[in-house]
BAZA-355832 format. One record per residue (C-alpha): x, y, z. Coordinates in pm, 1 decimal, always signed. Layout:
<rs>
<r><east>X</east><north>Y</north><up>Z</up></r>
...
</rs>
This chain:
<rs>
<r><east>-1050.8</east><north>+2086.7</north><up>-1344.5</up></r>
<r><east>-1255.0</east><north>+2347.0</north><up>-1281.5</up></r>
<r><east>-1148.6</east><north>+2640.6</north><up>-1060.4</up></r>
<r><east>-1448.4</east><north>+2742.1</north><up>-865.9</up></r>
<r><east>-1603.5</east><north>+2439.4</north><up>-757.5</up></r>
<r><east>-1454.7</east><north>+2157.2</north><up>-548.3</up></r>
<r><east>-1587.5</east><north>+1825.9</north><up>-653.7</up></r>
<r><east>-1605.4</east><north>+1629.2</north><up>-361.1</up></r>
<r><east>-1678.8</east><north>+1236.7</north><up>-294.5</up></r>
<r><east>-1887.5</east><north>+1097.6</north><up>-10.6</up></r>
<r><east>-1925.7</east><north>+807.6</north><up>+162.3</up></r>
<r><east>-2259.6</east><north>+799.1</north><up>+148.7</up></r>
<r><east>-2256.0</east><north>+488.5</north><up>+419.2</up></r>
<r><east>-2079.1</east><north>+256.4</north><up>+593.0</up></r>
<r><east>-2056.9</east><north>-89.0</north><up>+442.4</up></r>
<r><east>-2156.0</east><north>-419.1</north><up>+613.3</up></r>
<r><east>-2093.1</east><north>-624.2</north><up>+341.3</up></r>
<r><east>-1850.6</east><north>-578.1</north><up>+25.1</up></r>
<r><east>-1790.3</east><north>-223.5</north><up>-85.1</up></r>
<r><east>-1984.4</east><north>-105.0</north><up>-375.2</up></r>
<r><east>-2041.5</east><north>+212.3</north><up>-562.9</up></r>
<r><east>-2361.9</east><north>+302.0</north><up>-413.6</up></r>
<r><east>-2197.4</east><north>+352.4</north><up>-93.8</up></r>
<r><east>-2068.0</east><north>+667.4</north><up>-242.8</up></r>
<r><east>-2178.4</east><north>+974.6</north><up>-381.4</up></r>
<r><east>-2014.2</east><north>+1244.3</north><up>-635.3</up></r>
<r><east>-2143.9</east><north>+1635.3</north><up>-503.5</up></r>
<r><east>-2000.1</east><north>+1991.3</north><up>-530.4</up></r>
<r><east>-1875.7</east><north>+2200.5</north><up>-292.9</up></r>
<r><east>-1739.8</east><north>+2546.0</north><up>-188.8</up></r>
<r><east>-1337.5</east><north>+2556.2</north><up>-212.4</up></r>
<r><east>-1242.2</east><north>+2555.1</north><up>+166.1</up></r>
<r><east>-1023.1</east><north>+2909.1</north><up>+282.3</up></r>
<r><east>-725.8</east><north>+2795.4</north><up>+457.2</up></r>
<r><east>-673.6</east><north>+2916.2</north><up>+816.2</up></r>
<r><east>-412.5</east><north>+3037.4</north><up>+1000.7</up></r>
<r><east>-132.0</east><north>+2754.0</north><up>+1031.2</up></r>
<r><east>-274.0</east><north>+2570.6</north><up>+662.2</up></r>
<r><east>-246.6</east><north>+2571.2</north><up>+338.0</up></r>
<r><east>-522.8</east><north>+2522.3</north><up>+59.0</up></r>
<r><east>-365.3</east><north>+2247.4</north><up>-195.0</up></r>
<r><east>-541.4</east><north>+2134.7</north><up>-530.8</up></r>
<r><east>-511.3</east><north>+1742.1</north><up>-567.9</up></r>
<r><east>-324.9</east><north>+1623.8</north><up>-871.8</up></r>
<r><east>-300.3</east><north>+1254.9</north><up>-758.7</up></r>
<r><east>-522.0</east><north>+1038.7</north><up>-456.6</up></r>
<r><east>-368.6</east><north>+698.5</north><up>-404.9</up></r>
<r><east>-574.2</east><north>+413.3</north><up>-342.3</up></r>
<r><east>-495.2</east><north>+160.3</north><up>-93.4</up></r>
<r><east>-640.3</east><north>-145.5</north><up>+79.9</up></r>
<r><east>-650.0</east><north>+45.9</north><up>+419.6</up></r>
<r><east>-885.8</east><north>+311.8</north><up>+280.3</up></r>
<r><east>-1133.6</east><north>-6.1</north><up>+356.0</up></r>
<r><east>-993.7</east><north>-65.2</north><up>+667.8</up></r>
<r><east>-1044.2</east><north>+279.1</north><up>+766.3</up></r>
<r><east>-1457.9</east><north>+219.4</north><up>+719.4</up></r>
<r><east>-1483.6</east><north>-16.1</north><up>+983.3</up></r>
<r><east>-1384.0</east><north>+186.2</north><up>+1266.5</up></r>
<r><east>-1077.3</east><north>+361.2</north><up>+1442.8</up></r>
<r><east>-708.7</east><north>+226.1</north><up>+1324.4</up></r>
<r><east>-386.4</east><north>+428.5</north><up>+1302.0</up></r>
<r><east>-653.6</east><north>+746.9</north><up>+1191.1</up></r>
<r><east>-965.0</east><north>+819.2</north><up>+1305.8</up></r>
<r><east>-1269.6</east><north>+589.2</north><up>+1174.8</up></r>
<r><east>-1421.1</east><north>+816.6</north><up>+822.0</up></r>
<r><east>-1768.0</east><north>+856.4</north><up>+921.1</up></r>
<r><east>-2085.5</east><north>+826.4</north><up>+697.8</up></r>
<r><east>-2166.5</east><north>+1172.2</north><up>+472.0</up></r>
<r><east>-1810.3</east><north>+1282.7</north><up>+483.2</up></r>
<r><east>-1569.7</east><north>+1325.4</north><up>+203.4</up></r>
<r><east>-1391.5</east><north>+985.7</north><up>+151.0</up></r>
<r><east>-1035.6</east><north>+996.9</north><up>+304.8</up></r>
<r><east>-747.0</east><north>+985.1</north><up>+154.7</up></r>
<r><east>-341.9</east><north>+1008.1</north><up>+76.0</up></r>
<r><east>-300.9</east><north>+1287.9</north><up>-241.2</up></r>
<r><east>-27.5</east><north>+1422.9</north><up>-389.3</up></r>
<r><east>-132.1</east><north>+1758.5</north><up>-426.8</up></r>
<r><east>+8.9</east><north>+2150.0</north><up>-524.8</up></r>
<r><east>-20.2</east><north>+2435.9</north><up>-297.8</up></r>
<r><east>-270.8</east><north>+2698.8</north><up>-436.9</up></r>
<r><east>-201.5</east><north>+2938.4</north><up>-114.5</up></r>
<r><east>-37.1</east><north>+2927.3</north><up>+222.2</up></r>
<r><east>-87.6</east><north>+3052.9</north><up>+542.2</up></r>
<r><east>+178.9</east><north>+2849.6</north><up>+715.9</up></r>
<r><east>+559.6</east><north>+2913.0</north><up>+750.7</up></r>
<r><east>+762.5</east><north>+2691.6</north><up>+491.3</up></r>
<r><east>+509.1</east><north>+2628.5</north><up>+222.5</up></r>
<r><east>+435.0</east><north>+2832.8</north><up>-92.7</up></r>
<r><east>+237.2</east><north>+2868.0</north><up>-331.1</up></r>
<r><east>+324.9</east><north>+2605.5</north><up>-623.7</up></r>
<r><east>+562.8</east><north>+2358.5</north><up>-336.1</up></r>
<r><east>+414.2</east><north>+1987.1</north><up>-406.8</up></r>
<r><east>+291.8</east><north>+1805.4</north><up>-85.8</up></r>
<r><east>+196.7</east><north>+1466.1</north><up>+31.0</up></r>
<r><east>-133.1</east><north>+1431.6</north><up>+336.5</up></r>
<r><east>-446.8</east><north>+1353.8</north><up>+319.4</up></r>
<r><east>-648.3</east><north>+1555.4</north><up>+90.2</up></r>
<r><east>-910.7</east><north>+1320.3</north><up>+91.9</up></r>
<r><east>-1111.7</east><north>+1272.2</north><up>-245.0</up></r>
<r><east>-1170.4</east><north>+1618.6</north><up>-348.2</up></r>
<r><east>-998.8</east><north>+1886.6</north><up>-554.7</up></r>
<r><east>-948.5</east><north>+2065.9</north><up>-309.3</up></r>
<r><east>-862.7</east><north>+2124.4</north><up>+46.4</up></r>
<r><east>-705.8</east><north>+2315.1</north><up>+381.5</up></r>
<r><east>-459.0</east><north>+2041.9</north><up>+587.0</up></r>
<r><east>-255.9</east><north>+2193.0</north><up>+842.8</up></r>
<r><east>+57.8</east><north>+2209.1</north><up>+716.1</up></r>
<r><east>+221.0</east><north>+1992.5</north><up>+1019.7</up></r>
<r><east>-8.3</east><north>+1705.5</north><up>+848.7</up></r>
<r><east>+165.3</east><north>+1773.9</north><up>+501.8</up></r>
<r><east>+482.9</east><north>+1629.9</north><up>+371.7</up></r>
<r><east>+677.6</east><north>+1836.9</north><up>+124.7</up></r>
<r><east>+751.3</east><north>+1672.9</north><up>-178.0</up></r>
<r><east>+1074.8</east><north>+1690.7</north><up>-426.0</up></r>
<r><east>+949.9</east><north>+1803.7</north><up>-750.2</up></r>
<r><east>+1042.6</east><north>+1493.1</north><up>-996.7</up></r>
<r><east>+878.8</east><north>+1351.0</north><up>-1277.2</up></r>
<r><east>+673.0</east><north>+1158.3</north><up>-1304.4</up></r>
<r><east>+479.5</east><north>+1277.2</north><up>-1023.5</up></r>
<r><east>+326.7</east><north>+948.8</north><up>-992.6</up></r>
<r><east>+647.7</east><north>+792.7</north><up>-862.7</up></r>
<r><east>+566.0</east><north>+991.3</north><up>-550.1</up></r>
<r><east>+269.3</east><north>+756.4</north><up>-503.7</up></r>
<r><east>+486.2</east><north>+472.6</north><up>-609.6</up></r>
<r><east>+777.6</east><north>+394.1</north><up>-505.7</up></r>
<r><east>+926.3</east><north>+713.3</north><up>-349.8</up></r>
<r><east>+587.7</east><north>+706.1</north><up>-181.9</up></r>
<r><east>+384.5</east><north>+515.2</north><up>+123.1</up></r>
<r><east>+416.7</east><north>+207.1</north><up>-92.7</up></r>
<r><east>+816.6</east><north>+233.6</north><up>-173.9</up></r>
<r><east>+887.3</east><north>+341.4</north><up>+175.7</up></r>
<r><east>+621.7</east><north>+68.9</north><up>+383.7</up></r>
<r><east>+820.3</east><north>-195.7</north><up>+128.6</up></r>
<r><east>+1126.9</east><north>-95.2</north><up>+210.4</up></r>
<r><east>+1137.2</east><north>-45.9</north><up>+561.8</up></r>
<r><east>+915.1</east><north>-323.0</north><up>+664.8</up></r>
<r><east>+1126.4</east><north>-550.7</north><up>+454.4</up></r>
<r><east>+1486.1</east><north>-458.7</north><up>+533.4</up></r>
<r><east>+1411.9</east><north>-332.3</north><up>+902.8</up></r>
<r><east>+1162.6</east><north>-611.0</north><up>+983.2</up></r>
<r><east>+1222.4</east><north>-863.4</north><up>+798.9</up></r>
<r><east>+1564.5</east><north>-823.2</north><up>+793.2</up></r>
<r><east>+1688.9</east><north>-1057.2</north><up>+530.1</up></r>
<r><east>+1986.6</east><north>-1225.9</north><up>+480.5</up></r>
<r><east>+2165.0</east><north>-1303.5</north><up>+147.7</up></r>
<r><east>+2119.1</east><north>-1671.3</north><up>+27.3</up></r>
<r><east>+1749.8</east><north>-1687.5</north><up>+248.4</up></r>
<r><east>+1430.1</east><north>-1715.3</north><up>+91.5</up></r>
<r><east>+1204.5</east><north>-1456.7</north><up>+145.4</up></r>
<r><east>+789.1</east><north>-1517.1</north><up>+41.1</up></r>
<r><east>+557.0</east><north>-1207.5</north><up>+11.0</up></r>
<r><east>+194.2</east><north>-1242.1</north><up>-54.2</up></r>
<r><east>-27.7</east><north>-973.8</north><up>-256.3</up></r>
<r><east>+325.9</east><north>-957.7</north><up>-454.0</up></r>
<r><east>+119.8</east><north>-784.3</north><up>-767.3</up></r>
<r><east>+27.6</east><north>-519.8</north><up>-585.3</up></r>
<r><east>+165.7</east><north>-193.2</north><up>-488.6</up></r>
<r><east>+362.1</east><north>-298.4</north><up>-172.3</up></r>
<r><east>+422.8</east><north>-657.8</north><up>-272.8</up></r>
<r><east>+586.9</east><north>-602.8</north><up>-593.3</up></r>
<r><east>+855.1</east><north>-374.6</north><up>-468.5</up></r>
<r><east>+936.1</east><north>-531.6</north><up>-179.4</up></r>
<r><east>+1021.8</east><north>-882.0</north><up>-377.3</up></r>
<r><east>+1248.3</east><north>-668.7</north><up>-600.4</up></r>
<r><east>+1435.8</east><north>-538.6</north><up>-307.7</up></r>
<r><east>+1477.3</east><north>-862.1</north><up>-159.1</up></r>
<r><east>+1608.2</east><north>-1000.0</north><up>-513.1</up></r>
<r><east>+1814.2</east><north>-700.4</north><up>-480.6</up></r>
<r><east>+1947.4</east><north>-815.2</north><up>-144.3</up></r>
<r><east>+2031.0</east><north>-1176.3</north><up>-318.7</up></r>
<r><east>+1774.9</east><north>-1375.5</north><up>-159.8</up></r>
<r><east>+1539.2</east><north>-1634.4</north><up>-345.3</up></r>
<r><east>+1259.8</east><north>-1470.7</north><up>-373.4</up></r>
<r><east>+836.8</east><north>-1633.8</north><up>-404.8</up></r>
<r><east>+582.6</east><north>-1405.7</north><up>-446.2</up></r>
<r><east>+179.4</east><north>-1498.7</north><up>-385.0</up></r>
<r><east>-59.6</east><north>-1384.0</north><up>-622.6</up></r>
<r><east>-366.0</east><north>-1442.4</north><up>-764.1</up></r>
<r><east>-437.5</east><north>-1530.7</north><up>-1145.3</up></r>
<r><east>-165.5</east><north>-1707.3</north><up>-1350.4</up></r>
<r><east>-114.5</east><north>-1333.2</north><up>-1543.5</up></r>
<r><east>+1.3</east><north>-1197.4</north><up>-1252.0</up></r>
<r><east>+238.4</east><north>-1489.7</north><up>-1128.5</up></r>
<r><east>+388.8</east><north>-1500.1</north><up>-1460.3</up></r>
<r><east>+411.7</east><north>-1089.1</north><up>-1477.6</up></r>
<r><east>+629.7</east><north>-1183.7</north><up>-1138.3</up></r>
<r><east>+870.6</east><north>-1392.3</north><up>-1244.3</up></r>
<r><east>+933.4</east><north>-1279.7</north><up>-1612.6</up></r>
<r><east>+907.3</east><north>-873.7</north><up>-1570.1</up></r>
<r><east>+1040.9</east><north>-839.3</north><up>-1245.4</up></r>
<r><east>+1228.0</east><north>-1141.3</north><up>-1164.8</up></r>
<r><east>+1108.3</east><north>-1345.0</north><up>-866.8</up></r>
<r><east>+1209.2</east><north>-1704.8</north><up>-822.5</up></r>
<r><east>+883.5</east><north>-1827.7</north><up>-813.7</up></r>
<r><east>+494.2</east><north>-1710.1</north><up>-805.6</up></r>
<r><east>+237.2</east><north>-1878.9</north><up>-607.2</up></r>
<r><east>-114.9</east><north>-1856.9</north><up>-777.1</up></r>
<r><east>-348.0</east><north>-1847.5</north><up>-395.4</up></r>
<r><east>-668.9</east><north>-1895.1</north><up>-676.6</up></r>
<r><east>-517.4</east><north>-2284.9</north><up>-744.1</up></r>
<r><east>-657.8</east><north>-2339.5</north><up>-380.4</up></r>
<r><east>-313.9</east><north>-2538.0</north><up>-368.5</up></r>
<r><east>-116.4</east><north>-2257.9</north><up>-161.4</up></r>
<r><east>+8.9</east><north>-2504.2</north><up>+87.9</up></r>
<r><east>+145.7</east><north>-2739.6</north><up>-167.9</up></r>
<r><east>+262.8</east><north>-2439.8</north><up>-413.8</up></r>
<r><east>+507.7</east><north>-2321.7</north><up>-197.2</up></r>
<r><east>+651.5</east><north>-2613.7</north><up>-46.0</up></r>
<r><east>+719.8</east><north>-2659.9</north><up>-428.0</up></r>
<r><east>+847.2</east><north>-2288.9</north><up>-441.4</up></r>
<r><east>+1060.8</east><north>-2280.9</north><up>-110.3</up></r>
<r><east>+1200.2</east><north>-2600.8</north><up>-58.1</up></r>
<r><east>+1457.2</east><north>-2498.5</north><up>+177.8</up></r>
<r><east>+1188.8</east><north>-2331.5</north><up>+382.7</up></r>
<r><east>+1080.9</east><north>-1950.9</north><up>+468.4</up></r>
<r><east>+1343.3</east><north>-1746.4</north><up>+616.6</up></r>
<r><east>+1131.7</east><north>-1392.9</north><up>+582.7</up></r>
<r><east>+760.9</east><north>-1373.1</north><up>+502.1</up></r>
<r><east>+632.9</east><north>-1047.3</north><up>+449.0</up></r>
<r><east>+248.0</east><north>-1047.8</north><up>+521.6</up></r>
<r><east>+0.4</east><north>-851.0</north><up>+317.6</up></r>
<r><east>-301.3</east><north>-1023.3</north><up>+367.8</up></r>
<r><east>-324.2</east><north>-1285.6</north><up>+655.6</up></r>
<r><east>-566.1</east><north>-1533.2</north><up>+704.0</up></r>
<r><east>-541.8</east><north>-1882.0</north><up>+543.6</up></r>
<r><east>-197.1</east><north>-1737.6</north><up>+311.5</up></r>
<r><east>-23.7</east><north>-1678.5</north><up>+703.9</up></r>
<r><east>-100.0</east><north>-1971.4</north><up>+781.0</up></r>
<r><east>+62.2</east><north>-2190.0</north><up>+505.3</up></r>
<r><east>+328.3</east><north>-1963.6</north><up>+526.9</up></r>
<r><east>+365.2</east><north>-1965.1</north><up>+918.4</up></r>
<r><east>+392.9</east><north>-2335.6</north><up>+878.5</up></r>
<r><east>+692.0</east><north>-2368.7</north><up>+654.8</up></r>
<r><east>+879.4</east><north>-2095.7</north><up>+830.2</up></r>
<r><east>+1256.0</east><north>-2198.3</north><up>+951.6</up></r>
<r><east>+1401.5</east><north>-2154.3</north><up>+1268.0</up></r>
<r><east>+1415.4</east><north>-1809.5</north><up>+1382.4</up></r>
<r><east>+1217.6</east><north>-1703.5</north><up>+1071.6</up></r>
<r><east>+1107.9</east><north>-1317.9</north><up>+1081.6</up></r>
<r><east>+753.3</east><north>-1231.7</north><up>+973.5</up></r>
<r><east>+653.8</east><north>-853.0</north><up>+881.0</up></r>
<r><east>+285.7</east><north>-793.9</north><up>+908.1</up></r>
<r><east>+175.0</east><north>-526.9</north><up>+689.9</up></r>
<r><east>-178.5</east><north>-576.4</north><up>+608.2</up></r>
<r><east>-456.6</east><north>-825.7</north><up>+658.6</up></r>
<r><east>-615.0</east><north>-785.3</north><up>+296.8</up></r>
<r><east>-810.7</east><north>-1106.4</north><up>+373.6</up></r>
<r><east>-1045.8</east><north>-912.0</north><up>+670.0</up></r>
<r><east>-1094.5</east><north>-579.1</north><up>+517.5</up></r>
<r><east>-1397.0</east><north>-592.4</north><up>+269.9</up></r>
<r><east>-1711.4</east><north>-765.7</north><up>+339.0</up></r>
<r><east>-1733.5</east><north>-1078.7</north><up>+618.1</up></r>
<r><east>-1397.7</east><north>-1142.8</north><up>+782.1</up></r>
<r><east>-1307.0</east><north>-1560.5</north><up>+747.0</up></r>
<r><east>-1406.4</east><north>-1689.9</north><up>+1043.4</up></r>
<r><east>-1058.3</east><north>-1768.8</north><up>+1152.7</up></r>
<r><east>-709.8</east><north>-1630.6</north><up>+1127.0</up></r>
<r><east>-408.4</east><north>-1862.5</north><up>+1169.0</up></r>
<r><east>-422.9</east><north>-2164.1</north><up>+1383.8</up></r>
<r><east>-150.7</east><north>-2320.3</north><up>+1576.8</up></r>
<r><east>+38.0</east><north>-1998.4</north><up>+1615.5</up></r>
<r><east>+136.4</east><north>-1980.4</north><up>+1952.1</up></r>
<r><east>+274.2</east><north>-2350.5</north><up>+1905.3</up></r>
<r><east>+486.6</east><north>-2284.9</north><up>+1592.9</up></r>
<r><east>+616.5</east><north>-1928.9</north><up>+1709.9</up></r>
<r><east>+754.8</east><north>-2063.9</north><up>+2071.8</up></r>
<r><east>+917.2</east><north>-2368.5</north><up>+1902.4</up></r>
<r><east>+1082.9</east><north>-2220.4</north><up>+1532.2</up></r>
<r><east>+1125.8</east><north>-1882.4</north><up>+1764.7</up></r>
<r><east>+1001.8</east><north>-1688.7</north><up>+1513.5</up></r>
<r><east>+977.7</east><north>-1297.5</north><up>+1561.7</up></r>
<r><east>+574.7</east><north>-1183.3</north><up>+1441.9</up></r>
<r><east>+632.8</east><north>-793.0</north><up>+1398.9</up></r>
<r><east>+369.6</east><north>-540.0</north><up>+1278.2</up></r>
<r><east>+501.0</east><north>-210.3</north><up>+1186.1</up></r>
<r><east>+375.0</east><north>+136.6</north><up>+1067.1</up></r>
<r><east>+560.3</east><north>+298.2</north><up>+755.9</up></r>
<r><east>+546.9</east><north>+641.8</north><up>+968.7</up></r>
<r><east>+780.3</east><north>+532.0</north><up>+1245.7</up></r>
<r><east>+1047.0</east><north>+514.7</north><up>+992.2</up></r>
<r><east>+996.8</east><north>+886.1</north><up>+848.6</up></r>
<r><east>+1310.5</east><north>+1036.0</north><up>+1026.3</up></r>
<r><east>+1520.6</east><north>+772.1</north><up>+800.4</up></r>
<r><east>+1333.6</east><north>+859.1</north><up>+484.6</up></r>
<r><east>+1645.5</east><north>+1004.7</north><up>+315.3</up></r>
<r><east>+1835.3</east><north>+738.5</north><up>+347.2</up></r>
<r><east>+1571.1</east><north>+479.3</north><up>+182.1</up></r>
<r><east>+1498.4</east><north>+736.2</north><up>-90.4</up></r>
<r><east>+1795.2</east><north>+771.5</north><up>-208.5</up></r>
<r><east>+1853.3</east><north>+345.3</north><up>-226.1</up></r>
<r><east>+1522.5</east><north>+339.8</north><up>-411.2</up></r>
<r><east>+1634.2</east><north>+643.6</north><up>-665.7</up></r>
<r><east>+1969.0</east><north>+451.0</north><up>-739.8</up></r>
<r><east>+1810.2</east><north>+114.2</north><up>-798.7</up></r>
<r><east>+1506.2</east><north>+245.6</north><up>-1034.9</up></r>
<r><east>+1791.2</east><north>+464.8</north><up>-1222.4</up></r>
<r><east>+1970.2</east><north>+142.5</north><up>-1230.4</up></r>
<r><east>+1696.2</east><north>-84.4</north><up>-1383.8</up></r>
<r><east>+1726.9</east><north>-308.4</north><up>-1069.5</up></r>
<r><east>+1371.2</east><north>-182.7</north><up>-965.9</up></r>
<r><east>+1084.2</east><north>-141.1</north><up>-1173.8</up></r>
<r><east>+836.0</east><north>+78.5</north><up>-1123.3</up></r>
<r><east>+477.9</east><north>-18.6</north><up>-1229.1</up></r>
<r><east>+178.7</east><north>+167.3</north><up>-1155.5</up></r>
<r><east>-202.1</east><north>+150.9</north><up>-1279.1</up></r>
<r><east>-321.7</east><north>+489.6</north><up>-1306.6</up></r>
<r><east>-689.8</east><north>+572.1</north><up>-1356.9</up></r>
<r><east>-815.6</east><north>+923.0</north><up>-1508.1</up></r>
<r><east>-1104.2</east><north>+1090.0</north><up>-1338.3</up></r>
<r><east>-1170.1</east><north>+1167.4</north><up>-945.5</up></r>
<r><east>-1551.8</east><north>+1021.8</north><up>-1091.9</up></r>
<r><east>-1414.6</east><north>+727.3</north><up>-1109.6</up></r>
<r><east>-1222.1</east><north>+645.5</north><up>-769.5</up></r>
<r><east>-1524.9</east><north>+448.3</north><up>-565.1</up></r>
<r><east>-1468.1</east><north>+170.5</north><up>-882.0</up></r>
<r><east>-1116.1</east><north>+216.7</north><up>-835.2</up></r>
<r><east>-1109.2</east><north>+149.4</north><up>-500.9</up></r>
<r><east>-1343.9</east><north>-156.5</north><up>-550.2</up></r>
<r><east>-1155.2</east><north>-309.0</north><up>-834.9</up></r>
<r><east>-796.8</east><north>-282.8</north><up>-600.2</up></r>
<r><east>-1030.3</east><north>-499.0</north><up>-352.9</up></r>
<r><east>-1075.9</east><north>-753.4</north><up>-584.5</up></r>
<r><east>-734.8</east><north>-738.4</north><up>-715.4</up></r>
<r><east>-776.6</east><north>-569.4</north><up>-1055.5</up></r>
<r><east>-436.7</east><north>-386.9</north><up>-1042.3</up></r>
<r><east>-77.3</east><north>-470.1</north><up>-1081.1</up></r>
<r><east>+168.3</east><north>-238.1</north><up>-896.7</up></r>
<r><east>+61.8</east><north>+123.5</north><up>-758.9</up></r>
<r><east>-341.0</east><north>+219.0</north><up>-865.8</up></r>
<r><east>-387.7</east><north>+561.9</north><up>-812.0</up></r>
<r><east>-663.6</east><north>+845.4</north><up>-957.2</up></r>
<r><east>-498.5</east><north>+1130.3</north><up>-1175.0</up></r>
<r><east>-759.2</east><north>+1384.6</north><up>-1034.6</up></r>
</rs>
């Protein structure tokens, strides 16, 4: 990396359609001079996550990234300097850096980080992707021993922890995925139950053949047409944890989301619950330190797709879109 320019990447413009490279452009710029109250930080890590699309189309839980500004983004990231109280030079921080080497964040919008290796894990599992699973599963979901518990986009970063937790917990766990590679990486490497393959175009059928005592917990990635085969097989006073909604971010939305939902919710009283990883940050300690004692003791596996070169990271993004990665996919700046 070099140490007197900031590469920096753009989006270039907003897309209407699927997101594709051109939308984005590699340039230089100056290295920003932190301000009173901030800290300049060089990234070491940007993760990539379905909601960086989400984030194109206009305002959600952060402000809308507008056309010709650097990409945003989630880092992990070392602090080169510090003009804020409690940070030093060399402390390792989570925020959004954005997709540059460099930048100034306030240092109320950064997260200090333990130093542990590998740094990656703090992408991973002790990161927005261990916590989200953890919390939305456990707190949301809630699940009981003996229940089955189904959780679509179960490859990915989310997905594949939160079935190991639930296994964990001593329910029977399905996971939804797409490609038999993945559905078999599911069940043999990290030992769900059962794997779904949504690409059969048999979902429906799949899981009735998967869950046969019903869903107790479905933990929702992607919504759409997966929700609703789930929503339909749910058991009385079955909990559902929305997390995501895969299915509308890139390109043209389906036309429809679930139907019948208002039916099958009054009648199976089912509790629908979306959730936000960052209400749950004043009990981070107490999930970190579940998730460190299960990954020291082999119960949870940590898999993450790491790709070299901050070049690189509009493909990245597009290939976690189409579903390219298995566990974590992040950019090693």
């Amino acid at each position: 990396m070099n140490d007197t320019v900031n590469r920096q990447i753009l989006l270039v413009e907003k897309p209407t359609g699927k997101l594709a490279p051109e939308h984005f452009r590699l340039t230089q710029g100056a290295i920003p001079e932190p301000k009173d109250g901030e800290a300049l930080v060089r990234t070491r890590y940007i993760s990539l996550d379905a909601a960086n699309r989400a984030w194109m189309h206009g305002a959600t839980y952060r402000a809308a990234v507008e056309a010709n500004t650097v990409m945003a983004g989630g880092g992990i990231a070392e602090v080169v300097s510090s003009k804020a109280p409690g940070l030093k030079a060399g402390d390792i921080v989570f925020g959004d850096t954005g997709w540059q080497d460099y930048a100034a964040v306030p240092a109320k919008h950064l997260a200090k980080m333990p130093k542990l290796e590998p740094m990656t894990h703090l992408l991973s599992v002790y990161g927005i992707a261990g916590l989200t699973a953890y919390f939305g599963l456990l707190h949301v979901g809630k699940p009981k021993e003996g229940e089955t518990v189904v959780v679509s986009a179960a490859a990915g970063s989310v997905g594949s922890i939160v079935g190991q937790i639930a296994k964990i917990k001593g329910c029977h766990v399905v996971g939804i995925a797409g490609g038999n590679d993945k559905c078999h990486w599911l069940t043999s490497e990290l030992g769900f139950d059962a794997a779904v393959d949504y690409k059969d175009g048999a979902t429906y059928k799949a899981l009735r053949a998967s869950a046969p005592k019903g869903i107790d917990v479905y933990f929702d990635n992607v919504g759409g047409d997966i929700l609703e085969a789930c929503l339909a097989q749910m058991n009385n006073r079955g909990r559902i944890a929305c997390c995501g909604a895969i299915s509308q971010y890139d390109g043209v939305p389906s036309a429809h989301g679930p139907r019948g939902v208002p039916g099958l919710i009054v009648v199976k009283r089912l509790v629908m619950q979306g959730f936000i990883v960052m209400d749950y940050m004043d009990q981070r300690d107490a999930a970190l330190a579940d998730l460190q004692s299960w990954v020291a003791s082999g119960k949870l596996k940590v898999q993450e797709d790491v790709i070299d070169g901050i070049e690189n990271t509009p493909q990245a993004l597009i290939g976690l879109l189409a579903g390219e990665n298995r566990g974590k996919r992040m950019v090693k700046v």
